[in-house]
C-alpha positions as CSV (number, residue, x, y, z in Angstrom):
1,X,26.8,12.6,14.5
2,X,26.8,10.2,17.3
3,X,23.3,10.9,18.3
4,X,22.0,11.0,15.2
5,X,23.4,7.4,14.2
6,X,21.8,6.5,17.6
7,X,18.6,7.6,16.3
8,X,18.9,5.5,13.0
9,X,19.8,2.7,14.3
10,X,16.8,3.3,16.9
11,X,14.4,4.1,13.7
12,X,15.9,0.9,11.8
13,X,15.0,-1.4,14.6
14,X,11.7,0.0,15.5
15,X,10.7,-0.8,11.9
16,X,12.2,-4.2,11.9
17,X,10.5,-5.1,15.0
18,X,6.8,-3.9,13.5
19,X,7.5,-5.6,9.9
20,X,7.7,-8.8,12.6
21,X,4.7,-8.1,14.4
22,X,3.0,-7.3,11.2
23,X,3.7,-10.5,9.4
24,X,3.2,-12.5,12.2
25,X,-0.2,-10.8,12.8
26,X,-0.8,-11.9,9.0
27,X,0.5,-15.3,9.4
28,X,-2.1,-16.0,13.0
29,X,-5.1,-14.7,10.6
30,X,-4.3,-17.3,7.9
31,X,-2.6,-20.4,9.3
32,X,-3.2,-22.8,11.3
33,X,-1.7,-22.3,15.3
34,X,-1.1,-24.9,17.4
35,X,-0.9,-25.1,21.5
36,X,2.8,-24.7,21.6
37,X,2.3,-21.5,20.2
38,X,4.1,-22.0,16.6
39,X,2.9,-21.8,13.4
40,X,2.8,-25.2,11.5
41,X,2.7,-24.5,8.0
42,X,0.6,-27.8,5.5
43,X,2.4,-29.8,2.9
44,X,1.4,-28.9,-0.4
45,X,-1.9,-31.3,-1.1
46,X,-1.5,-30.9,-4.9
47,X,-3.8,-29.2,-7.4
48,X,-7.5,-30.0,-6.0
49,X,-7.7,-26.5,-4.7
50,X,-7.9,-24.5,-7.5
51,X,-11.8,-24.3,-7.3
52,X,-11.2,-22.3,-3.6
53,X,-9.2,-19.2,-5.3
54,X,-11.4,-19.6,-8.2
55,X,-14.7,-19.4,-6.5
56,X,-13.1,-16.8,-4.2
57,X,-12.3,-14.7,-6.7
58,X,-15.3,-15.2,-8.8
59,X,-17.0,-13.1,-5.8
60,X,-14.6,-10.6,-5.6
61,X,-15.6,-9.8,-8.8
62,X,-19.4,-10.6,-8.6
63,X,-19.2,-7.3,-5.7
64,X,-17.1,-5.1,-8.2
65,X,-20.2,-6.1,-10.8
66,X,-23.0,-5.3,-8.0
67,X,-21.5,-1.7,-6.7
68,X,-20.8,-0.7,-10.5
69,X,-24.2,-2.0,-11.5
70,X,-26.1,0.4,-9.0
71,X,-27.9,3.6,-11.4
72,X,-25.9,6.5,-9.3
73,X,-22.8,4.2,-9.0
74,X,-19.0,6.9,-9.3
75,X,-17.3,3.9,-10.8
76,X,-19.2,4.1,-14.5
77,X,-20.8,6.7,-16.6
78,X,-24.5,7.0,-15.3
79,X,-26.1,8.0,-19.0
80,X,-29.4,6.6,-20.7
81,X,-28.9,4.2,-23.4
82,X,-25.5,3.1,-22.8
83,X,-25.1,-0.4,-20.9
84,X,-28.3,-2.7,-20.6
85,X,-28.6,-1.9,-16.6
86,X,-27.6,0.1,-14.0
87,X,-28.4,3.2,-16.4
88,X,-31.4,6.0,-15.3
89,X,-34.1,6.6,-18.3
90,X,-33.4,10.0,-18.1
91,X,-30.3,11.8,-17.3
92,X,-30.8,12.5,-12.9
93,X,-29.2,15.4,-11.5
94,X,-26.8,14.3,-8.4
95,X,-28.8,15.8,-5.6
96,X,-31.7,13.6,-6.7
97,X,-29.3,10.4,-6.3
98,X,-29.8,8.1,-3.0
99,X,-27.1,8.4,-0.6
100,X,-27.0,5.3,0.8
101,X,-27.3,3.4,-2.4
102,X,-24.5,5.4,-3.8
103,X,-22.1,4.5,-0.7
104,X,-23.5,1.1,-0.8
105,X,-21.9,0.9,-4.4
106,X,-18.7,2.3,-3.4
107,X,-18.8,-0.8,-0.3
108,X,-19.7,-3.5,-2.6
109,X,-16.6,-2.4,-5.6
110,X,-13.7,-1.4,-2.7
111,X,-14.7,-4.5,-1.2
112,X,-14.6,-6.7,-3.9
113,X,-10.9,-5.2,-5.0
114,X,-9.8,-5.7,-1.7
115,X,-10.9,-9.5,-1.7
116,X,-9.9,-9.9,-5.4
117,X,-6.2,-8.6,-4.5
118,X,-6.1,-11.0,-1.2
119,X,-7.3,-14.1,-3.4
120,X,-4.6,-13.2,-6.3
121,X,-1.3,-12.2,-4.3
122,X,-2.1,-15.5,-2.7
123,X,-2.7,-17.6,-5.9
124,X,0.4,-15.9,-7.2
125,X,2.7,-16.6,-4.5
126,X,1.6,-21.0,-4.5
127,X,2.1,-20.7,-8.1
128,X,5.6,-19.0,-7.8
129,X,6.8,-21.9,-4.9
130,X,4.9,-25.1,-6.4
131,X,5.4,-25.0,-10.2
132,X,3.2,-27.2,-12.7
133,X,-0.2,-26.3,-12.5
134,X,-3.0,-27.6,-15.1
135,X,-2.9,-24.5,-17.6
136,X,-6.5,-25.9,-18.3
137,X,-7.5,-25.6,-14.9
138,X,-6.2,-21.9,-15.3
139,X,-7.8,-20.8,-18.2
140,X,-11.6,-22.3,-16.3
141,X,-10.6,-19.8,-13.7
142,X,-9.6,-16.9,-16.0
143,X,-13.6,-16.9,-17.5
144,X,-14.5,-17.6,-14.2
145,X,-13.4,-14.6,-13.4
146,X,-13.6,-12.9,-16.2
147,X,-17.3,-13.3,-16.2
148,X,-18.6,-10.8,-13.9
149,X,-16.5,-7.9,-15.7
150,X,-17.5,-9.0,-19.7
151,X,-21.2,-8.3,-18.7
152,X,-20.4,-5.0,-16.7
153,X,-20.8,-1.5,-18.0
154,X,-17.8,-0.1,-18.6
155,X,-16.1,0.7,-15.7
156,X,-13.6,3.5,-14.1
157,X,-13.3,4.7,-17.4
158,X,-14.8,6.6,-20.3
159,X,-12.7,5.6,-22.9
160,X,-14.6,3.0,-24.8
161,X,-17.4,5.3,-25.6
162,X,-14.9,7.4,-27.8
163,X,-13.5,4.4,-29.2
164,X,-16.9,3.7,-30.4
165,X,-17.0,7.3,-31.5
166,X,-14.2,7.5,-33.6
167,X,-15.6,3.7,-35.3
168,X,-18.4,5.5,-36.4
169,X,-16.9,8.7,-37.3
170,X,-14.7,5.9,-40.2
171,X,-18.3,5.8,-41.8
172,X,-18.9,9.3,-42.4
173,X,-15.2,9.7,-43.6
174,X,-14.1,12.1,-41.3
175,X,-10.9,11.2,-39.9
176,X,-10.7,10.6,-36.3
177,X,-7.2,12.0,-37.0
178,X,-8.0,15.1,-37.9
179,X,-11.3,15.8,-35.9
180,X,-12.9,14.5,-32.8
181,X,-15.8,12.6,-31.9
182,X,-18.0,15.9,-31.2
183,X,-17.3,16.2,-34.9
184,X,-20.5,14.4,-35.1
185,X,-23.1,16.5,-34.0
186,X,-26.4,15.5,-32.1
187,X,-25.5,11.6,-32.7
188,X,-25.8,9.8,-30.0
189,X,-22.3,8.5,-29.8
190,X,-21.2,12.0,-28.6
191,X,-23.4,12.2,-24.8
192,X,-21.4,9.3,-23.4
193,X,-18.4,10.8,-24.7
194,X,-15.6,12.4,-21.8
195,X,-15.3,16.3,-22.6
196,X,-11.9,15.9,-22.3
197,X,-11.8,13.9,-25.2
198,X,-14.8,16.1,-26.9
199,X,-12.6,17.5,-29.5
200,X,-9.6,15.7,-29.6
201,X,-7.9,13.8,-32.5
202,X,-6.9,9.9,-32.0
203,X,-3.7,8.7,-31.2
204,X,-3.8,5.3,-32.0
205,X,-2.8,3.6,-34.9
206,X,-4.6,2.5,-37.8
207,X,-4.9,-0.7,-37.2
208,X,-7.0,-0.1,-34.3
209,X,-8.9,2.5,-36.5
210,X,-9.3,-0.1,-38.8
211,X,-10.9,-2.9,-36.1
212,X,-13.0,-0.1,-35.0
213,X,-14.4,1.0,-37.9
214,X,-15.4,-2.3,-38.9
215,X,-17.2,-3.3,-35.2
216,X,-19.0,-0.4,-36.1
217,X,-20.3,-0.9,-39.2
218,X,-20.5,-4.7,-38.1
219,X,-23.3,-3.4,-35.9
220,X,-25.0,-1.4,-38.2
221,X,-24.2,1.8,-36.5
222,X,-25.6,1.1,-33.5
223,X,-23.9,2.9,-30.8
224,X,-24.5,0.3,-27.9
225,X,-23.9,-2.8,-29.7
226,X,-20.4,-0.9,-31.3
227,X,-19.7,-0.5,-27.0
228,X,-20.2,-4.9,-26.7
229,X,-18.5,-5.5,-29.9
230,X,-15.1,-3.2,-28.3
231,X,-15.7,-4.9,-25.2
232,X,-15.8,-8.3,-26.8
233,X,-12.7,-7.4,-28.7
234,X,-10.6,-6.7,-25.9
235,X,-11.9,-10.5,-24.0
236,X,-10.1,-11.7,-27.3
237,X,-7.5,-10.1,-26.7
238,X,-7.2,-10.9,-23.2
239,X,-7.2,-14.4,-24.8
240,X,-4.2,-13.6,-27.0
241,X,-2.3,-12.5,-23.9
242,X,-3.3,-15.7,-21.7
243,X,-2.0,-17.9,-25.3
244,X,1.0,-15.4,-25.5
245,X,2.3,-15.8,-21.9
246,X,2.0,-19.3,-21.9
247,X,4.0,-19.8,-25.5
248,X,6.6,-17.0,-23.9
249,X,7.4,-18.7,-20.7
250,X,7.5,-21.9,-22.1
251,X,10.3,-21.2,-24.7
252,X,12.5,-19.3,-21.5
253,X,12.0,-22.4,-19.4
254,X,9.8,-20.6,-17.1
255,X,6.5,-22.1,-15.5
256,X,4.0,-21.2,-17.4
257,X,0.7,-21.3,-15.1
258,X,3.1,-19.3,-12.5
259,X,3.3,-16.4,-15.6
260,X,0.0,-17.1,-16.5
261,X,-1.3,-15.9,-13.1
262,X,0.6,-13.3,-13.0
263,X,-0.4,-11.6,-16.6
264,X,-4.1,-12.6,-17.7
265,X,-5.7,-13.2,-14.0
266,X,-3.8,-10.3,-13.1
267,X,-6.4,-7.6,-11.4
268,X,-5.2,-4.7,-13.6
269,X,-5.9,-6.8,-16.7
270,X,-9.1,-8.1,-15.7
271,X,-10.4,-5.0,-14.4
272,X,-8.7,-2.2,-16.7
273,X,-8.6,-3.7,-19.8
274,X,-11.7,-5.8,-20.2
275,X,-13.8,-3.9,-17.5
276,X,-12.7,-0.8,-19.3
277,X,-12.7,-2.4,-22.3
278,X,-9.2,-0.4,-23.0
279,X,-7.8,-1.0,-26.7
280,X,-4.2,-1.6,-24.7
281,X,-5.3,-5.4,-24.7
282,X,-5.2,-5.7,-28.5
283,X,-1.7,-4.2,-28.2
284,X,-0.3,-6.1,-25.3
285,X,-2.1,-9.4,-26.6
286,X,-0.3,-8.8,-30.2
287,X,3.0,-7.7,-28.6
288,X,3.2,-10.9,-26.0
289,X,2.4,-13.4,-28.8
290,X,5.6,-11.7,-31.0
291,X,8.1,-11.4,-28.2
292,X,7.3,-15.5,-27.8
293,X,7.4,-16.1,-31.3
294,X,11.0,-14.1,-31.3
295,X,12.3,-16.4,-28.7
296,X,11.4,-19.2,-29.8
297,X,13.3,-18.4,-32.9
298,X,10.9,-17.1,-35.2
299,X,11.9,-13.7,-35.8
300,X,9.8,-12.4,-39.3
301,X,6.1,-14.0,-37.4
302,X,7.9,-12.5,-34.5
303,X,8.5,-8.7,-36.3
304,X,4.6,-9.5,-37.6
305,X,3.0,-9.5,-34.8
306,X,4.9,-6.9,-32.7
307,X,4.2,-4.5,-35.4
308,X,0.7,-5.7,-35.3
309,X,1.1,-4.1,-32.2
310,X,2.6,-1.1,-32.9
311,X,-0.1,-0.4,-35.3
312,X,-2.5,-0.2,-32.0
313,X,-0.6,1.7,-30.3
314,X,3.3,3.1,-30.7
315,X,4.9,2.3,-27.8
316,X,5.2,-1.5,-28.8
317,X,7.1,-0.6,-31.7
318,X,10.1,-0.5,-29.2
319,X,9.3,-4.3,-28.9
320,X,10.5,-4.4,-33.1
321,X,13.6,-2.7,-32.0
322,X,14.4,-5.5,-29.1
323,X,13.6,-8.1,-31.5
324,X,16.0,-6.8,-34.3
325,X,19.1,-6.1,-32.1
326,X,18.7,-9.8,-30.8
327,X,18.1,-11.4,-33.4
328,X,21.4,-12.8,-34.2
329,X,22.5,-13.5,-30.7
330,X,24.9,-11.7,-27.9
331,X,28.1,-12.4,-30.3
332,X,26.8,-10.1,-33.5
333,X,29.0,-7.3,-34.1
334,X,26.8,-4.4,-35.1
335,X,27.6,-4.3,-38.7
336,X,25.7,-7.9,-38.6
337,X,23.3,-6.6,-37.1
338,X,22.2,-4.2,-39.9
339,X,20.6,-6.9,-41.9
340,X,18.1,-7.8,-39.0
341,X,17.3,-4.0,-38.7
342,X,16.4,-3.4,-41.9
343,X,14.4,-6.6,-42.4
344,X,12.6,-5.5,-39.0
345,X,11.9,-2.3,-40.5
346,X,10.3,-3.4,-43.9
347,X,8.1,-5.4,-41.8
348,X,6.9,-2.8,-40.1
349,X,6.6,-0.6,-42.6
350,X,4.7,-3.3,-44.7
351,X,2.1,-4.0,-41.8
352,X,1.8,-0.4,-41.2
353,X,1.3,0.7,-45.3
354,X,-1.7,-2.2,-45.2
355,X,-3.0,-1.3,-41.8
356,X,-3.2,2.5,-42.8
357,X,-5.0,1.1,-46.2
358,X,-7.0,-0.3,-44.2
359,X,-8.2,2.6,-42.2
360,X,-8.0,5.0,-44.6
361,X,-7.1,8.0,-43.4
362,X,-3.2,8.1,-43.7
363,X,-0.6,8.9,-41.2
364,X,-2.0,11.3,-39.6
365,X,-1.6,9.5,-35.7
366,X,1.6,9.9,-35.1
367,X,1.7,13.7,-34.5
368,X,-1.5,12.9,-32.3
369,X,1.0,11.1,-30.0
370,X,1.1,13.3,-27.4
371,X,-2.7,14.5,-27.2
372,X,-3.4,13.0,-23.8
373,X,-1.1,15.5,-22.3
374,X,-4.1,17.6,-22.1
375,X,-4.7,15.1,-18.7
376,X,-2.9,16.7,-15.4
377,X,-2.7,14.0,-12.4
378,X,-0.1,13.6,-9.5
379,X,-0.2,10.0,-10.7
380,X,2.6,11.1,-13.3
381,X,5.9,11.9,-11.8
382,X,7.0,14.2,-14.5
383,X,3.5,16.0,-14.3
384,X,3.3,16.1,-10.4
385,X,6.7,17.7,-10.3
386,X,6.0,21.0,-12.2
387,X,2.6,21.5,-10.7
388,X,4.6,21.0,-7.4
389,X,6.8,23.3,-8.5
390,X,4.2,25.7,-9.8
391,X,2.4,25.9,-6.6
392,X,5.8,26.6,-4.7
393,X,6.2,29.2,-6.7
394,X,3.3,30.9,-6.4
395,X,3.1,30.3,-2.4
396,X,6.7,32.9,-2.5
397,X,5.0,35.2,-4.2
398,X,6.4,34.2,-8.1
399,X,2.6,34.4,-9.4
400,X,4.3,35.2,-12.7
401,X,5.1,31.3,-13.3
402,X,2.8,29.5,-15.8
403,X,2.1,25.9,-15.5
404,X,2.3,24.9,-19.0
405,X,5.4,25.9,-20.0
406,X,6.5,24.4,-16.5
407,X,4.7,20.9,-17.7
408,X,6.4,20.9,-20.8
409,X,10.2,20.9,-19.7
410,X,9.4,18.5,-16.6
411,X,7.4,15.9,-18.9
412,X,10.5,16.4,-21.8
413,X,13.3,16.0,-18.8
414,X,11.0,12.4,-17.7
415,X,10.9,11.3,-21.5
416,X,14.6,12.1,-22.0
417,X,15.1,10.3,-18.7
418,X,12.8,7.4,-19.6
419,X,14.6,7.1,-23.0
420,X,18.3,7.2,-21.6
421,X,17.4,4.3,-19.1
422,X,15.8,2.5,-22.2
423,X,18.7,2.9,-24.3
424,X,20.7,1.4,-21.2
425,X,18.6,-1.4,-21.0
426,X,18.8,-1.6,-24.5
427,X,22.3,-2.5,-24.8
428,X,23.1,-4.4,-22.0
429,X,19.8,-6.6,-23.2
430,X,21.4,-9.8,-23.5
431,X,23.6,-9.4,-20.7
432,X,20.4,-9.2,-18.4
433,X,18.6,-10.5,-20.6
434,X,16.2,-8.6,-23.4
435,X,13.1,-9.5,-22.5
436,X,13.2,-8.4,-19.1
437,X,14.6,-5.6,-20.4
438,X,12.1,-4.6,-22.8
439,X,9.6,-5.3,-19.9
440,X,11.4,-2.4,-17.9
441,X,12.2,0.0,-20.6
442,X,8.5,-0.2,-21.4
443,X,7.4,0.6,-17.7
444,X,9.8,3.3,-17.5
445,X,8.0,5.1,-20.3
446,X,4.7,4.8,-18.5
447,X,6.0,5.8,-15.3
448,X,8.5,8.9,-16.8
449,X,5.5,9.6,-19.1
450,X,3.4,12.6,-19.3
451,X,0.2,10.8,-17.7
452,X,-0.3,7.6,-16.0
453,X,-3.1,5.6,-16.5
454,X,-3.5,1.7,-14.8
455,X,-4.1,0.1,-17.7
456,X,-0.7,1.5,-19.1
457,X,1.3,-0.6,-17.0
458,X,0.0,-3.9,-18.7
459,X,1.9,-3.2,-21.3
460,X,5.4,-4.3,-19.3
461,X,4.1,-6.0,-16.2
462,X,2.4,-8.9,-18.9
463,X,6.2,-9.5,-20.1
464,X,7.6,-9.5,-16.9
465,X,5.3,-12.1,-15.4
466,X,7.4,-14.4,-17.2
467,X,10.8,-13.0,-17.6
468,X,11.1,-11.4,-13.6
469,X,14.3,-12.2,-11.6
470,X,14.4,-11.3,-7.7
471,X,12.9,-7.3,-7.2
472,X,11.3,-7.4,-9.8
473,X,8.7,-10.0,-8.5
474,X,7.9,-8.0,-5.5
475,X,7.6,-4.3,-8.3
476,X,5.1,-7.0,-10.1
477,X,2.9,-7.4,-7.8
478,X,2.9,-4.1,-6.1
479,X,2.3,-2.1,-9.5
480,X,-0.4,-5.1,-10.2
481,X,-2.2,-4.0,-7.0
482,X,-1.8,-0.6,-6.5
483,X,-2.5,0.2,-10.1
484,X,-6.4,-0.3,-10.0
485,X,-6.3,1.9,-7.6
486,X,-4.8,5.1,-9.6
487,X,-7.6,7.8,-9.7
488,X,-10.3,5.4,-8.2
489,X,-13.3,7.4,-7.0
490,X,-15.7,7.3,-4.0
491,X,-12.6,6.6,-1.2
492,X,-13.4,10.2,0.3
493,X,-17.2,10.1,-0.3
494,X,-17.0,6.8,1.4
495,X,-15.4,7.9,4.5
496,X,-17.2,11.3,4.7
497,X,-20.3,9.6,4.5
498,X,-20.2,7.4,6.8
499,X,-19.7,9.6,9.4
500,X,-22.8,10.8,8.7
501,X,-24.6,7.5,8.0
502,X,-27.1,5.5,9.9
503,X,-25.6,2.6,12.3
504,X,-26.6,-0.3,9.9
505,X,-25.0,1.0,6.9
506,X,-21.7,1.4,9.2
507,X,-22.1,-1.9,10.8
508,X,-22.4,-3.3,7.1
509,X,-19.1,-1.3,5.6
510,X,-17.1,-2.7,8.3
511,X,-18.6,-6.2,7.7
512,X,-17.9,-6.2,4.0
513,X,-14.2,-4.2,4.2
514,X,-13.2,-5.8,7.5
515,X,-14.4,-9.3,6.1
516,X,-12.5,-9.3,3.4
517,X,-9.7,-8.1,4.8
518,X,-9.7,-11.0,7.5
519,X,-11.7,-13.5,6.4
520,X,-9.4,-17.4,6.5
521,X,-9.4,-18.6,2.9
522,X,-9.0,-22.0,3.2
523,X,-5.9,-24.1,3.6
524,X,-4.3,-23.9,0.4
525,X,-2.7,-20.1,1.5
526,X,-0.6,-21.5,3.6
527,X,1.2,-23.2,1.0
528,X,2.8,-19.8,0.3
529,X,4.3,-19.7,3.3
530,X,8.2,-20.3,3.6
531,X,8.5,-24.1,4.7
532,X,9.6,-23.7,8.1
533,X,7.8,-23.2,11.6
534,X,7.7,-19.6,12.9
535,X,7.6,-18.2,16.1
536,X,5.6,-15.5,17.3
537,X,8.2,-13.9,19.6
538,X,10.8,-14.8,16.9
């Protein structure tokens, strides 16, 4: 026992002394170093610098734009007819592709992602020590940013194409919840559509349907134009959630341009839900601006818009149960309570009966819940533990095991899970206070779920940009980063094939990846930096 606590403590200090090193190493590439061998971190200079991070991240996303934009790029779908560039006349076969322009692509986008995340951690972290920036100032740098991704094809995702499918599937009367978008036959809103997705009913609610529908018949059937409206829809929406944050941390006392950051220019919205053009904006946008509302004391627009929400998608209606409980404040007994439950509920119910009008085609979503299951990645906890345990099992020789009936009790144990921890949160809300709370329940059900995509996690981390306290700043920014990066192609093509490459396709990789990486970004990152001189040898 001895020797193994020997050990530990020799492991725990190794650690500590490399976490040094590293930060230090980080600190030398980005402040300024004086003869005497210390660090001498500036004064903050005020606002002027804005333009830096947003120029700087302007070109972050400019490269994502120009690797996504090449004909044989693995970040969109390479089909005729369905972006205005970056698109082959006629479908190629893959062997016919250019290798070098297709790990040029992957270059430019990692690259760009690499920068953007460098330029945003940084910008988050100034915001978080030196509140009070110009929200105006912000929002320049939002479109700024934003820019490069609205004119994009639709990127590291497929999903928008069947969006558009099901829109025009509302004008033939056949009910997206019913059928799936191959439902239509030879039209030309099927080719771009993921197999996967082929015959599968919709999920989400009728709302969305409704929206949809009408973008659809807004453009006259037209399936490209229906792809720009959907995109165009979910930049308004990214709009709600940059007007939502702001109203939310305002009424708790919280910086705004700090939360601001930290939600709308956060790289997982910009790039998953507008790049992607992902119908979780709408949601999120609707749910931020009635969580706001509610505390600022508004509860029925409050219960309005979060069911506006929940009539995108159902996992905001956990927001109108929040709302309802807290209503009346920490001192309610529960019979007092009741009223705001039932009032929450007739809200809903009302948005939902005119929503489903709306649409058309009933109630028919909510058993549809559940359809992505179909979708097996080691992203999901619950799913990556009973294909785990499927392979184990069939290395010793218990061939016998099935996966799916594996899948379905480790995906119900992470939904129980995720709902007991929810119902946790749920009633110590006010103690820890019920936003947060909601943020983390929300997050939980992502994480527990039975798939995780990126864009997912915008539903909680958006809430928690302006509701965090102590962990849960560092969880914000590590999902924030990491989550782009969840079933991201061309990271083995790109290091298989440069083995094979010629030296100046090598020589520019590691310019682009290591420049970015290392590259000084001006003065205003050291701002971030703890107030006090640091030693190297400290």
């Amino acid at each position: 026992m001895g020797r193994l606590t020997s050990w530990a403590r020799a492991v725990r200090h190794a650690y500590e002394r490399s976490a040094v090193w590293f930060e230090s190493g980080v600190q030398l590439l980005e402040r300024r170093y004086t003869p005497l061998g210390r660090f001498t971190p500036g004064p903050f200079e005020g606002w002027s610098f804005l333009w830096q991070p947003a120029l700087l991240g302007f070109v972050a996303m400019a490269l994502i734009l120009a690797g996504g934009s090449f004909t044989n790029s693995p970040f969109k779908f390479n089909f005729p007819k369905t972006w205005f560039f970056g698109e082959p006349v006629i479908p190629l076969p893959i062997s016919n592709t250019s290798e070098t322009k297709f790990l040029l692509s992957i270059i430019l986008v990692y690259g760009g992602l690499l920068l953007l995340m460098r330029v945003w951690l940084r910008l988050s972290e100034v915001m978080k020590l030196h509140p009070g920036a110009s929200i105006k100032s912000l929002w320049w740098m939002l479109l700024l940013w934003a820019a490069p991704m609205i004119v994009a094809p639709p990127m590291f995702s497929r999903d928008v194409f069947s969006y558009a499918a099901q829109g025009e599937m509302t004008g033939y009367h056949l009910s997206p919840y019913i059928l799936g978008p191959f439902s239509l036959g030879s039209s030309p809103y099927v080719s771009p559509v993921d197999p996967l997705w082929g015959n599968a009913p919709a999920p989400y609610g009728p709302l969305f349907l409704f929206l949809d529908g009408s973008i659809d018949r807004l453009t006259l059937h037209n399936q490209l134009a229906t792809v720009v409206g959907l995109r165009l829809l979910e930049v308004i929406a990214v709009a709600m959630i940059g007007y939502g944050i702001v109203l939310l941390a305002r009424a708790m006392n919280r910086d705004p341009g700090e939360a601001f950051v930290l939600s709308a220019m956060n790289p997982l919205v910009l790039l998953t839900l507008i790049g992607g053009a992902h119908n979780d904006a709408i949601m999120t946008g609707f749910l931020v601006i009635g969580i706001g509302l509610a505390v600022k004391k508004r509860p029925i627009w409050a219960l309005f818009f979060v069911s506006c929400a929940a009539a995108i998608k159902a996992p905001a209606a956990l927001g109108l149960a929040f709302v309802a409980w807290t209503w009346l404040g920490p001192r309610a007994s529960f019979r007092e309570r009741l009223r705001p439950i039932a009032i929450a509920t007739l809200v809903a119910g009302a948005v939902l009966a005119v929503s489903t009008q709306l649409a058309g085609f009933g109630f028919g979503w909510v058993k549809n819940l559940l359809s992505n299951g179909t979708v097996r990645s080691w992203a999901a906890p619950a799913t990556g533990a009973g294909m785990a345990i499927t392979n184990i099992a069939h290395a010793i020789g218990l061939s016998s095991l099935r996966l799916a009936p594996v899948l379905s009790v480790t995906r119900l144990l992470g939904l129980l899970t995720a709902a007991g921890f929810a119902l946790w949160l749920f009633f110590n809300a006010e103690r820890r206070g019920w936003v947060r709370s909601l943020a983390v329940a929300l997050l939980l059900f992502v994480e527990l779920g039975p798939v995780v995509q990126p864009w997912y996690f915008a539903w909680g981390l958006v809430l928690l940009a302006a509701s965090y306290e102590g962990r849960e700043h560092f969880w914000l920014l590590a999902l924030s980063i990491t989550g782009p990066f969840i079933g991201l192609p061309g990271g083995r093509q790109l290091l298989a094939g440069l083995v094979h490459s010629n030296p100046l396709l090598i020589a520019l990789a590691v310019a682009i990846l290591g420049g970015v990486l290392v590259l000084p970004m001006g003065r205003w990152t050291q701002w971030s930096w703890p107030e006090q001189e640091l030693e190297l040898t400290s």
